[in-house]
VOLOKE-809211 format. One record per residue: residue number from 1; residue in one letter; x negated, y negated, z negated of N, C-alpha, C in turn. Coordinates in Angstrom, 2 decimals, padded with zeros to 5 digits, always signed. Each point is the difference from the previous one (the first is absolute). Layout:
BEGIN
@k->NUM	r->A	nX->X	nY->Y	nZ->Z	caX->X	caY->Y	caZ->Z	cX->X	cY->Y	cZ->Z
...
//
This chain:
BEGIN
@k->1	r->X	nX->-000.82	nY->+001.21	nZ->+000.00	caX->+000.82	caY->-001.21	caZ->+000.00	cX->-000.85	cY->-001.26	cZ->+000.00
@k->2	r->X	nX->+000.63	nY->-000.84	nZ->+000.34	caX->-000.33	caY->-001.00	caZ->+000.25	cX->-000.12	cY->-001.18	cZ->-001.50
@k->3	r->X	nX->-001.13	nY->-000.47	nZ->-000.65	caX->+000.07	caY->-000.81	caZ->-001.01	cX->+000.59	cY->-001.70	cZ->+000.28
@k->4	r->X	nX->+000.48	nY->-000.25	nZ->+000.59	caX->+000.43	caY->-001.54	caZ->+000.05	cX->+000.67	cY->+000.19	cZ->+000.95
@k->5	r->X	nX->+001.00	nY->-000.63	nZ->-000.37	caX->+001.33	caY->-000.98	caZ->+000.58	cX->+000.11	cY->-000.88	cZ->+001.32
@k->6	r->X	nX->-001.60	nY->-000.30	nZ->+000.17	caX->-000.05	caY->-000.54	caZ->+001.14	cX->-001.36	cY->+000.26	cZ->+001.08
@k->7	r->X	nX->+000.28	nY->+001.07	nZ->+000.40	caX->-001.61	caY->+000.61	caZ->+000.77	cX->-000.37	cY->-000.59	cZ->+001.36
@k->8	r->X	nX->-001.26	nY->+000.42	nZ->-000.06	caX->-000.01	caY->-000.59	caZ->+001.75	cX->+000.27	cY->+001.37	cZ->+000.85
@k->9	r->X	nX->+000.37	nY->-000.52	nZ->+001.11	caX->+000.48	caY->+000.97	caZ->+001.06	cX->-001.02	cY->+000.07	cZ->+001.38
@k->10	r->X	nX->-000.55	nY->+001.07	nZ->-000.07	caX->-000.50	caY->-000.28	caZ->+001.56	cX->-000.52	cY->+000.85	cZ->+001.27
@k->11	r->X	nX->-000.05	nY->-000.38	nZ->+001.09	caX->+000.08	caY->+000.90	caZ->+000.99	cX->-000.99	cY->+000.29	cZ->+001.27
@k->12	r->X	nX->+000.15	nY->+000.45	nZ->+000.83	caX->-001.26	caY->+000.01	caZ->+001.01	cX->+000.76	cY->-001.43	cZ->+001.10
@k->13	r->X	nX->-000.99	nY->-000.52	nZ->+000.30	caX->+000.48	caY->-000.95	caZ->+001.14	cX->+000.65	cY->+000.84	cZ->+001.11
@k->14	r->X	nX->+000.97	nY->-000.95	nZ->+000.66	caX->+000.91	caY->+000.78	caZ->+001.19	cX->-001.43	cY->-000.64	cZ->+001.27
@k->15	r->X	nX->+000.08	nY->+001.03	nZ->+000.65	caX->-000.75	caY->-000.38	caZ->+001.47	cX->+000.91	cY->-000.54	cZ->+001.21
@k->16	r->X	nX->-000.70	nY->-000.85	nZ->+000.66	caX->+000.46	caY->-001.21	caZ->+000.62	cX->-001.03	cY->+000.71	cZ->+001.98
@k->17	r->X	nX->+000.79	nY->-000.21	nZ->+000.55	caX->-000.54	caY->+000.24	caZ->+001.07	cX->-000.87	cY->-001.48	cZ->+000.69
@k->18	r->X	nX->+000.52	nY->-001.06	nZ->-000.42	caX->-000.50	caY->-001.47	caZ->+000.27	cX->-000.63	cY->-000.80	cZ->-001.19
@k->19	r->X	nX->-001.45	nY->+000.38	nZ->+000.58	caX->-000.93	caY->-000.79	caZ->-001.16	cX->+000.41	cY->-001.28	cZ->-000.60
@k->20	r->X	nX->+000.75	nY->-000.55	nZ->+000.64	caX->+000.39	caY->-001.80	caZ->-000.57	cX->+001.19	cY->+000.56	cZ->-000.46
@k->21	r->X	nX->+000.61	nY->+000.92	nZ->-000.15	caX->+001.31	caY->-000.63	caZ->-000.73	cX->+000.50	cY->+000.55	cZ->-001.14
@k->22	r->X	nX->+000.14	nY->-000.29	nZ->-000.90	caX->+000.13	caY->+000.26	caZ->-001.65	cX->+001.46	cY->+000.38	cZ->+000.08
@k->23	r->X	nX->-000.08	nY->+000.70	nZ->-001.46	caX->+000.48	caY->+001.01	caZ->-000.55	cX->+000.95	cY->-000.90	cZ->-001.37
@k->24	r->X	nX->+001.17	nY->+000.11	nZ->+000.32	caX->+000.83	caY->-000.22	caZ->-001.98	cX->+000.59	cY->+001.45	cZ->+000.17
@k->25	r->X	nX->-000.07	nY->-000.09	nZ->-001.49	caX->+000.66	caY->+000.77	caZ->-000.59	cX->+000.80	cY->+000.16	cZ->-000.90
@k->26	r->X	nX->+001.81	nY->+000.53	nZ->+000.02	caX->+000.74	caY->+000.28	caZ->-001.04	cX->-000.10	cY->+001.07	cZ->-000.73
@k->27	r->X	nX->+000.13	nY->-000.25	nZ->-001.34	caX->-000.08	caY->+001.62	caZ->-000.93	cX->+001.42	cY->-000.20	cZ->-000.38
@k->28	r->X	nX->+000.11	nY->+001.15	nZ->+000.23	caX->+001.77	caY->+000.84	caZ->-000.33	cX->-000.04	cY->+001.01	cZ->-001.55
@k->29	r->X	nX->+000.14	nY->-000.82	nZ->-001.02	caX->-000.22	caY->+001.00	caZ->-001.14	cX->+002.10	cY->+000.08	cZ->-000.76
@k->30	r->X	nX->-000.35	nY->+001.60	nZ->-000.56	caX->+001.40	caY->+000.46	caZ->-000.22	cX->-000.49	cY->+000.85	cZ->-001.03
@k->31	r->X	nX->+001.62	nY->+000.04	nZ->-000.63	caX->-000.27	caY->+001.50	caZ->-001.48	cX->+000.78	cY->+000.94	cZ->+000.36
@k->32	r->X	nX->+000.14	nY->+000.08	nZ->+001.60	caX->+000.79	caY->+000.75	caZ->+000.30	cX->-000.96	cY->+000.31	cZ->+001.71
@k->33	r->X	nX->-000.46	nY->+001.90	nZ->-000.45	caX->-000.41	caY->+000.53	caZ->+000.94	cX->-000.22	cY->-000.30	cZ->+001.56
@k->34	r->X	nX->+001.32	nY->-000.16	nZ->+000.11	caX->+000.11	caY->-000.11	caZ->+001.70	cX->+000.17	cY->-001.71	cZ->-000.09
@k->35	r->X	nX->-000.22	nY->-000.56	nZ->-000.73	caX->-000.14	caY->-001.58	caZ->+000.51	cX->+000.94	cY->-000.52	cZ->+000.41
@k->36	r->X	nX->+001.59	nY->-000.01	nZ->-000.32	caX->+001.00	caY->-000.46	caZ->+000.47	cX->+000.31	cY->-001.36	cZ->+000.30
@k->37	r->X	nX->-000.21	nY->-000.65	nZ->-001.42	caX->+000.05	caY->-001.29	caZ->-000.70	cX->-001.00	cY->-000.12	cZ->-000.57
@k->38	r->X	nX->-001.50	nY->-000.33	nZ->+001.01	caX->-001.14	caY->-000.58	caZ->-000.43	cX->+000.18	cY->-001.48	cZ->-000.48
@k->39	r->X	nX->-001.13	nY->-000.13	nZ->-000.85	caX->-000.42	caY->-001.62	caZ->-000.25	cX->-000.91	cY->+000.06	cZ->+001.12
@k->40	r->X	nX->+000.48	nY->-001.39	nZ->+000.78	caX->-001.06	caY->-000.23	caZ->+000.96	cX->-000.73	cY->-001.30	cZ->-000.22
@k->41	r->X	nX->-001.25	nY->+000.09	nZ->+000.57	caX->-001.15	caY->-000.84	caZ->-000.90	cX->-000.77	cY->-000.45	cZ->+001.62
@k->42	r->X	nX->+000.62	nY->-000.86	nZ->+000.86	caX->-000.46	caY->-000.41	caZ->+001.07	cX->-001.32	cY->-001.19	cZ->+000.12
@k->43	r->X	nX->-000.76	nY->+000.23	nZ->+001.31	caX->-000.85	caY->-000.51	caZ->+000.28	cX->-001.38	cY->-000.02	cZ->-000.56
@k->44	r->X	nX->-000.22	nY->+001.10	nZ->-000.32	caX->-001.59	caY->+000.55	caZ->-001.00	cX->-001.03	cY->-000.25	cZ->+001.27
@k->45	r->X	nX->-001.12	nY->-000.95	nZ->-000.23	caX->-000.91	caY->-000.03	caZ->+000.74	cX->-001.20	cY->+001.20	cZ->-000.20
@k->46	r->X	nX->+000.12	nY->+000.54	nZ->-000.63	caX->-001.28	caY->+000.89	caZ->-000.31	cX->+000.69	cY->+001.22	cZ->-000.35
@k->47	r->X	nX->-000.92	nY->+001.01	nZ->-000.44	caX->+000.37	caY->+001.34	caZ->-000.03	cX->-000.04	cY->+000.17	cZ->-001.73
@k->48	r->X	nX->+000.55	nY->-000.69	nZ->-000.49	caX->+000.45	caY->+000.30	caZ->-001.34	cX->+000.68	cY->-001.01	cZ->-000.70
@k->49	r->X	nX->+000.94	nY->+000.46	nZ->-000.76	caX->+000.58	caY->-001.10	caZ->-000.87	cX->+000.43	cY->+000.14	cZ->-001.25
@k->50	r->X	nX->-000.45	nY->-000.82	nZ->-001.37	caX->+000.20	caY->+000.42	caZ->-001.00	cX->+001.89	cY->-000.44	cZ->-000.46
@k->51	r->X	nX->+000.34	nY->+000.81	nZ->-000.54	caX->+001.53	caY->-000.39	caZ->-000.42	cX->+000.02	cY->-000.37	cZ->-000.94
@k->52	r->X	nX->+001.04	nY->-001.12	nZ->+000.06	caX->-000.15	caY->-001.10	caZ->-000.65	cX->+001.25	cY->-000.06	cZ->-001.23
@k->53	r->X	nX->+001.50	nY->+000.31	nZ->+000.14	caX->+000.75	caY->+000.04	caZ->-000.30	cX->-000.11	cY->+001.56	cZ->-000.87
@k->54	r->X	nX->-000.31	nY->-000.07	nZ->-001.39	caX->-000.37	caY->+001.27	caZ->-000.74	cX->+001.11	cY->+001.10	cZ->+000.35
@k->55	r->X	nX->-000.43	nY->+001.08	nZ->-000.05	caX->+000.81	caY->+001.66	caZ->+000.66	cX->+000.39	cY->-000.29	cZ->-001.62
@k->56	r->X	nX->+000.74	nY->+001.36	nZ->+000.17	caX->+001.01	caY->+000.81	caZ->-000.89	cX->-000.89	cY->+000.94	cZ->-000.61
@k->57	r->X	nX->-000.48	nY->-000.13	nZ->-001.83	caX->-001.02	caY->+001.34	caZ->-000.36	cX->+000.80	cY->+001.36	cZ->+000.50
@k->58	r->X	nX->-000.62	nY->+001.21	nZ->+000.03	caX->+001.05	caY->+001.34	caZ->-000.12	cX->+000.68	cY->+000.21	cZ->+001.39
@k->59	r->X	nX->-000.65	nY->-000.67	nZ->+001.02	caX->+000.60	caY->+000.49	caZ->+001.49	cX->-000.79	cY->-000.32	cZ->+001.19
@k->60	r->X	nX->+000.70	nY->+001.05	nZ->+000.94	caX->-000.78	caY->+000.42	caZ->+000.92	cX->+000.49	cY->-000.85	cZ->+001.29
@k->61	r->X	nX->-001.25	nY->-000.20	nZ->+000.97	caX->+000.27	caY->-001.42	caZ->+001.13	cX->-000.79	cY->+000.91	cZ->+000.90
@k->62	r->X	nX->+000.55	nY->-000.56	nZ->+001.23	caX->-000.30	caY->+000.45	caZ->+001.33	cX->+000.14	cY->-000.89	cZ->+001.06
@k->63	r->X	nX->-000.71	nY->-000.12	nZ->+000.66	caX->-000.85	caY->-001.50	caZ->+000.90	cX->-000.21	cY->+000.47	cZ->+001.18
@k->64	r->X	nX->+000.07	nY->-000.79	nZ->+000.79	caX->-000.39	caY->-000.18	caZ->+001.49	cX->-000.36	cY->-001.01	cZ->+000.30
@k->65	r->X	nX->-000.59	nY->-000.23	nZ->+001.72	caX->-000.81	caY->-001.49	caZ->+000.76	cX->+000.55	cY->+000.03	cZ->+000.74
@k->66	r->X	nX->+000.75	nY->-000.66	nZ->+000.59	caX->+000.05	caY->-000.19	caZ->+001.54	cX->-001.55	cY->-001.28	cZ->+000.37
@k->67	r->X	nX->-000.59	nY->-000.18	nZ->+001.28	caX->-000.36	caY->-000.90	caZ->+000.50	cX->+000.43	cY->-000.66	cZ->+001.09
@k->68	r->X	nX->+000.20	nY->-000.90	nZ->+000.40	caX->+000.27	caY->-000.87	caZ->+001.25	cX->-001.04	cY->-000.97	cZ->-000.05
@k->69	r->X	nX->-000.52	nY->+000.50	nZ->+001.63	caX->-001.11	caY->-000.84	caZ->+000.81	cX->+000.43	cY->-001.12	cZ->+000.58
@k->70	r->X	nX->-001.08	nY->-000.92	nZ->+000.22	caX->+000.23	caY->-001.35	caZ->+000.39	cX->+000.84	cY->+000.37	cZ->+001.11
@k->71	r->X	nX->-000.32	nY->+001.15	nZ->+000.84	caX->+000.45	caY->+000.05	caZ->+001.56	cX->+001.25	cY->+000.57	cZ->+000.25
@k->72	r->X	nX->+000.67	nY->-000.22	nZ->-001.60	caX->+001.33	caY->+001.09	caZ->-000.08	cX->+000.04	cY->+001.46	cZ->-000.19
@k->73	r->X	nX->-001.00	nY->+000.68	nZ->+000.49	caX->+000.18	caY->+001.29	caZ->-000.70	cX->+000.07	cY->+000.16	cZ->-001.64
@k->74	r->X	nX->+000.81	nY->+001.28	nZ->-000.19	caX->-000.76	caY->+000.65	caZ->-001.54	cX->+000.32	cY->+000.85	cZ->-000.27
@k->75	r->X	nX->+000.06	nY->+000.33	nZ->-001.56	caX->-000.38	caY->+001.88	caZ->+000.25	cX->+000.29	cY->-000.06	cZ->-001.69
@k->76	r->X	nX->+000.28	nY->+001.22	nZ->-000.12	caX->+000.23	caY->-000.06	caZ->-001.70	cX->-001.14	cY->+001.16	cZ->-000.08
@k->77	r->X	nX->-000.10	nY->-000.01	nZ->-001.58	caX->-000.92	caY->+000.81	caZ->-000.61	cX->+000.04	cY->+001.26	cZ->+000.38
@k->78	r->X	nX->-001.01	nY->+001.08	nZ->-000.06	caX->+000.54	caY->+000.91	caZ->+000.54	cX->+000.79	cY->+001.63	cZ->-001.06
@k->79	r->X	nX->-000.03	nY->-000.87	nZ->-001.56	caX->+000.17	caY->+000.81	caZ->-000.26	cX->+000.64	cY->-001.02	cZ->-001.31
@k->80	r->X	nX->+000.90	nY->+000.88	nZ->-000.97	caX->+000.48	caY->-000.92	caZ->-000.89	cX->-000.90	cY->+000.47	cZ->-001.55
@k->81	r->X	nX->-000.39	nY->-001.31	nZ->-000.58	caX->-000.71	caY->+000.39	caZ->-001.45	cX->+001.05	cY->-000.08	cZ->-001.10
@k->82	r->X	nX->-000.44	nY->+000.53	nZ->-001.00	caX->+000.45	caY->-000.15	caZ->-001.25	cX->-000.73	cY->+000.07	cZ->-001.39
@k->83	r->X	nX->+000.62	nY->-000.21	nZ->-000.52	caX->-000.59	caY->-000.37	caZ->-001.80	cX->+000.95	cY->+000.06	cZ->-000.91
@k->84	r->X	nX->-000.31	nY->+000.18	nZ->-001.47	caX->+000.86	caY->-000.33	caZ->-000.67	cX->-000.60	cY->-001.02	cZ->-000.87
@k->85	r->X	nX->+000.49	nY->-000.71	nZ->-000.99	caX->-000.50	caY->-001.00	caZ->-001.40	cX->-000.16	cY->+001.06	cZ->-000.62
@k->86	r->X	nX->-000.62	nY->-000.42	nZ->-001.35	caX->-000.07	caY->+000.89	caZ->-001.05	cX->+001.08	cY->+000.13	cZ->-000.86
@k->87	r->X	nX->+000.10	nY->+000.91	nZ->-001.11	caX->+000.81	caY->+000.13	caZ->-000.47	cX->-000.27	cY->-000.37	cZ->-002.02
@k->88	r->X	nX->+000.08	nY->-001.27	nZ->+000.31	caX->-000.29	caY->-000.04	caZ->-001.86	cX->+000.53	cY->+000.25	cZ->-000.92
@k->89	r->X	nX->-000.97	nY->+001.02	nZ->-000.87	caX->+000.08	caY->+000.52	caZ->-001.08	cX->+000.10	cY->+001.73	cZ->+000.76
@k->90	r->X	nX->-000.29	nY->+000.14	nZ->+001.28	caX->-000.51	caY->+001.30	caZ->-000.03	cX->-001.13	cY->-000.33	cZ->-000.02
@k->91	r->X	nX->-000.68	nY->+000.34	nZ->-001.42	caX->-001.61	caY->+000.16	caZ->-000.22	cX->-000.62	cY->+001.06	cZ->+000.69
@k->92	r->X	nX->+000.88	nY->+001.62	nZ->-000.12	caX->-001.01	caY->+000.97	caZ->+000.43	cX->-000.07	cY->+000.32	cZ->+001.76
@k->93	r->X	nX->+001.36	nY->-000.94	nZ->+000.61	caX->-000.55	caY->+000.29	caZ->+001.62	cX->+000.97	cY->+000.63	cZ->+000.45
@k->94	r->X	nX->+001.34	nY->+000.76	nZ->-000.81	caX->+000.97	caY->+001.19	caZ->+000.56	cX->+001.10	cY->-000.71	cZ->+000.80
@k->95	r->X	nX->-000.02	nY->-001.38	nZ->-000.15	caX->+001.47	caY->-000.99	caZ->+000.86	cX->+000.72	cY->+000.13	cZ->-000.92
@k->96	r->X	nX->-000.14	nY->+000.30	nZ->-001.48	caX->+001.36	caY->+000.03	caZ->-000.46	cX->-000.86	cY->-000.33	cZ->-001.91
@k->97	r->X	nX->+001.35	nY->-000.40	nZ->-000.55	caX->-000.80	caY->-000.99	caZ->-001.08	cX->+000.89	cY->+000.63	cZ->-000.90
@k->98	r->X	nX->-000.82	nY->+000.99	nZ->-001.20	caX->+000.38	caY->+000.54	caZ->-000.97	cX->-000.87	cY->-000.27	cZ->-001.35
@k->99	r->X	nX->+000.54	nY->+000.87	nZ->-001.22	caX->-000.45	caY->-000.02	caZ->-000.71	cX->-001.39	cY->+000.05	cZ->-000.21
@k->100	r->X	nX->-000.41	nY->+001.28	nZ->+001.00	caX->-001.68	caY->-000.19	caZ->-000.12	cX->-001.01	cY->-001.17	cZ->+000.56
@k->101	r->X	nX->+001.17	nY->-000.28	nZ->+000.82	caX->-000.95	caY->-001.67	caZ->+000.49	cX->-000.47	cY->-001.06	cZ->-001.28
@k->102	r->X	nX->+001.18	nY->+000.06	nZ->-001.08	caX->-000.58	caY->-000.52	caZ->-001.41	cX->-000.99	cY->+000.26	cZ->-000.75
@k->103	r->X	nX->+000.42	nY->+001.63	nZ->+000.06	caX->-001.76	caY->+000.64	caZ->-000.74	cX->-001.18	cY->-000.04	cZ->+001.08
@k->104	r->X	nX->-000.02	nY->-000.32	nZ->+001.26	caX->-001.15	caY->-000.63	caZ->+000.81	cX->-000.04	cY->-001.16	cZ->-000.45
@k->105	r->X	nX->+000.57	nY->-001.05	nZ->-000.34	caX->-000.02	caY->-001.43	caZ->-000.13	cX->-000.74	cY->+000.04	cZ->-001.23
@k->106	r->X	nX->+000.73	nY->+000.45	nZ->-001.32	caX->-000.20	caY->+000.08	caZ->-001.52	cX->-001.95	cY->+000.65	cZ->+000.26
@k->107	r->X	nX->+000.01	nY->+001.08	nZ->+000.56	caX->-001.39	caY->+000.30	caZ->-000.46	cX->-000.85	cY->-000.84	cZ->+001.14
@k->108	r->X	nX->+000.16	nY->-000.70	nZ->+000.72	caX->-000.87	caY->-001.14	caZ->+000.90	cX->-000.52	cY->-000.82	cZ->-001.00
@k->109	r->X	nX->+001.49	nY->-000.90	nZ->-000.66	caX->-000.12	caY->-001.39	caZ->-000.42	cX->-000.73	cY->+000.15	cZ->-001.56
@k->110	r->X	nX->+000.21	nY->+001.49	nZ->-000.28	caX->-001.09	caY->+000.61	caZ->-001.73	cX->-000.93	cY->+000.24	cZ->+000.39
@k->111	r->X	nX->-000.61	nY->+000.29	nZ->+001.50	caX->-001.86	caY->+000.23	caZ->-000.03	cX->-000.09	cY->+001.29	cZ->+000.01
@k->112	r->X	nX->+001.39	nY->+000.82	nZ->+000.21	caX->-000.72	caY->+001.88	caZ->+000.09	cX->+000.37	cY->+000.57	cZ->+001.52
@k->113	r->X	nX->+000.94	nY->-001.21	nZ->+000.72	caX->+000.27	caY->+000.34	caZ->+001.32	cX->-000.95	cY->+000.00	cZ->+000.95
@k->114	r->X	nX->+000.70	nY->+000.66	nZ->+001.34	caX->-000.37	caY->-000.62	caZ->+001.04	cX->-000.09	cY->-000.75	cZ->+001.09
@k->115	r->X	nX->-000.54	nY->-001.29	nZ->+000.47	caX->+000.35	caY->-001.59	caZ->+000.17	cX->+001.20	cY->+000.37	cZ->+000.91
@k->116	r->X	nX->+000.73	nY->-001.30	nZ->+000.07	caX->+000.51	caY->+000.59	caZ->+000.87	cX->-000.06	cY->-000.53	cZ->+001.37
@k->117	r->X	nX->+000.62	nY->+000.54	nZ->+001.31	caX->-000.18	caY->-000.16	caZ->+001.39	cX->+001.03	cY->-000.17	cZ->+000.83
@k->118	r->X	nX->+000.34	nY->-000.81	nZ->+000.38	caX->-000.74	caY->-001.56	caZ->-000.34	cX->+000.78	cY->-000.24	cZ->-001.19
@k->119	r->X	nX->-000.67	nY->-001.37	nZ->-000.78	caX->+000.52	caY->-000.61	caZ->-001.13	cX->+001.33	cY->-000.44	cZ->-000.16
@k->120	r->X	nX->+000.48	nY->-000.53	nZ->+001.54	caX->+000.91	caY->-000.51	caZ->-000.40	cX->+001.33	cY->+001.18	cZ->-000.09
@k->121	r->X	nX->-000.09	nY->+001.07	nZ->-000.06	caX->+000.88	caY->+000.41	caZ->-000.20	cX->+000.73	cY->+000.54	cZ->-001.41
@k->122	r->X	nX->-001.14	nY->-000.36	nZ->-000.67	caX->+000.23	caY->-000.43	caZ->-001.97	cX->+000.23	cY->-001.05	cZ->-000.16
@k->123	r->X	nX->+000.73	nY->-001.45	nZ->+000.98	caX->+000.31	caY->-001.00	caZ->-000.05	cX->+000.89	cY->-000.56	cZ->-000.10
@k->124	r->X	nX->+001.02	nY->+000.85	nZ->-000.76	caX->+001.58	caY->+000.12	caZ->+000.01	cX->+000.83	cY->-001.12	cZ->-000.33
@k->125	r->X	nX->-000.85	nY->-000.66	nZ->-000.85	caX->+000.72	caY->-001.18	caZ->-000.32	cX->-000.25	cY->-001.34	cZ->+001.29
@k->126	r->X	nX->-001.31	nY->+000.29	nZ->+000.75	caX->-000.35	caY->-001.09	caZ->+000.91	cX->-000.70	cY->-001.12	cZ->-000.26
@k->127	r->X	nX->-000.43	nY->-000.25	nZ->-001.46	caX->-000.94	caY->-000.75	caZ->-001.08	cX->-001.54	cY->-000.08	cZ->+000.76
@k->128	r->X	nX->-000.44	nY->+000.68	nZ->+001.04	caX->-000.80	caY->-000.09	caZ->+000.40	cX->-001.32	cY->+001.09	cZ->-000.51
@k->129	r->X	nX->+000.42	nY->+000.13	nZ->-001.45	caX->-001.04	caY->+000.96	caZ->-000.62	cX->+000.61	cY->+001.75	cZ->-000.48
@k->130	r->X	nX->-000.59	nY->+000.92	nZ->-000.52	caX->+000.49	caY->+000.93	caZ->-000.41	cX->-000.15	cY->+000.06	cZ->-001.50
@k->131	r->X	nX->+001.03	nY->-000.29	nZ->-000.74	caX->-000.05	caY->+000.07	caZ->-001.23	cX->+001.02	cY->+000.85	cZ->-001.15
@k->132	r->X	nX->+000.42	nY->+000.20	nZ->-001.11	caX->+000.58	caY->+000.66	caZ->-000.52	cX->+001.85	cY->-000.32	cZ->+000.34
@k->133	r->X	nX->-000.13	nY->-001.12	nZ->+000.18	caX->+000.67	caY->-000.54	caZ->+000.94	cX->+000.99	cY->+000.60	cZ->+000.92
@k->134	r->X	nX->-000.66	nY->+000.55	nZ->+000.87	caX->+000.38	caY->+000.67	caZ->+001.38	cX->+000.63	cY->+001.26	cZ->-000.84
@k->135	r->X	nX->-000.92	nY->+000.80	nZ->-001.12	caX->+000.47	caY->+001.19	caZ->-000.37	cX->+001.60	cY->+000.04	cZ->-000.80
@k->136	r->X	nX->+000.29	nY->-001.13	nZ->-000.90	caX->+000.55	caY->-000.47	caZ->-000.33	cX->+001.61	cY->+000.10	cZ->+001.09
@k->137	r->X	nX->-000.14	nY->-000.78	nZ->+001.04	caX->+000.59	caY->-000.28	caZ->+000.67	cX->+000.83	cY->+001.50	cZ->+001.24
@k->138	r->X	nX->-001.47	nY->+000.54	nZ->+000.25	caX->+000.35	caY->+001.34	caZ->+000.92	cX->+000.85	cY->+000.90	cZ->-001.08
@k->139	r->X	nX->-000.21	nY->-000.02	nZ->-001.20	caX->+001.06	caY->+000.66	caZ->-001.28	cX->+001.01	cY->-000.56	cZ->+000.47
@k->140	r->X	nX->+000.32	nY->-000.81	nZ->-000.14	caX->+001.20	caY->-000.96	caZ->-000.32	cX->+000.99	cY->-000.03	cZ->+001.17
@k->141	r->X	nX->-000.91	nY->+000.24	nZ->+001.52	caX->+000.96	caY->+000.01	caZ->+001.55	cX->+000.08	cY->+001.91	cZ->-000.76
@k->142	r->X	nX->-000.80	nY->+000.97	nZ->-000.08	caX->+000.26	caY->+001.25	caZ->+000.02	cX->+000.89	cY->+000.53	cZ->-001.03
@k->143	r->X	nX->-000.03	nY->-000.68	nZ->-001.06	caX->+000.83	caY->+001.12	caZ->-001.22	cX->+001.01	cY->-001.39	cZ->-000.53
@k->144	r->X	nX->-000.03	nY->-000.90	nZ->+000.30	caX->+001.07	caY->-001.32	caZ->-000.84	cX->+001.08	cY->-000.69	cZ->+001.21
@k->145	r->X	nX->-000.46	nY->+000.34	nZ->+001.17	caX->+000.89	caY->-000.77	caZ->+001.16	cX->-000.26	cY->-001.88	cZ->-000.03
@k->146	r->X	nX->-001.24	nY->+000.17	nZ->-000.43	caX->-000.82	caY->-001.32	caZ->+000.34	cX->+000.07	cY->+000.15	cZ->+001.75
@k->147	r->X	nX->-000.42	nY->-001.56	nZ->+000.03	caX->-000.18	caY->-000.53	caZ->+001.74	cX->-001.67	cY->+000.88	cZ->+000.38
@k->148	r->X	nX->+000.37	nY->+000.55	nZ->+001.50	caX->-000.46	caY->+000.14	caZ->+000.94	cX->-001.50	cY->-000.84	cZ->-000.24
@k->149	r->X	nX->-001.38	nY->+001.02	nZ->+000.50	caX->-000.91	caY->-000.82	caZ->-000.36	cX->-000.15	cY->-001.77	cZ->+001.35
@k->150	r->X	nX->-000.41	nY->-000.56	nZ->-000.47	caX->-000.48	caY->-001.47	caZ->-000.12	cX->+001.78	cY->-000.81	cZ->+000.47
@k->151	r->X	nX->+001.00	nY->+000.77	nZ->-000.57	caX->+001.11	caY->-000.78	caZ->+000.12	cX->+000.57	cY->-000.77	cZ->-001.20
@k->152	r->X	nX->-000.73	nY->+000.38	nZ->-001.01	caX->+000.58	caY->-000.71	caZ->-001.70	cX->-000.93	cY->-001.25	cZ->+000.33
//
């Protein structure tokens, strides 16, 4: 998974049969497989673009390029990507956020764990740091019907 909300995206340049004439490009990103109702993100001069408008933690995105050449042609990607965000407060990596994700958190933040990968996914509260805090809190969404991590 993906650690941040807002990644860069990027691709191989589209080939141009006419040395003078440049290349834009739209990215077509969706949370839905076949791309029905993409967000479209027109006129990318270069072959990457970081997103700007933060994703959704806990879900999965799937992207495409079209390019259009100065000379009117274009061509879409030739294949569709995907990703997901991460999922915070799954500490151990399974996509799914249980009890033992606490006792990963609890023995991290006491010094007998092991770190975790990446950090921010002991970041439940969104405080920026991992502290007793977070453990506190991943209790509280798992066994009390506390808010969803970084929604309190």
């Amino acid at each position: 998974p993906i650690a941040t909300r807002t990644p860069m995206l990027e691709w191989t340049a589209a080939t141009v049969s006419d040395p003078l004439a440049h290349v834009i490009y739209s990215l077509h990103l969706s949370t839905d497989s076949s791309l029905l109702s993409p967000i479209v993100v027109p006129d990318i001069s270069s072959e990457y673009y970081l997103i700007e408008q933060p994703l959704n933690w806990a879900s999965k995105y799937w992207w495409n390029v079209k390019a259009v050449g100065s000379n009117g042609g274009e061509t879409w990607s030739s294949q569709i990507f995907r990703f997901r965000t991460l999922t915070l407060g799954d500490i151990d990596g399974n996509e799914t956020v249980t009890v033992s994700d606490v006792v990963y958190l609890v023995n991290y933040i006491f010094g007998g764990g092991s770190e975790l990968n990446p950090i921010e996914s002991g970041d439940v509260d969104c405080s920026g740091i991992v502290t007793v805090s977070d453990a506190a809190y991943l209790i509280s969404y798992l066994l009390g019907g506390g808010p969803a991590p970084c929604e309190g």
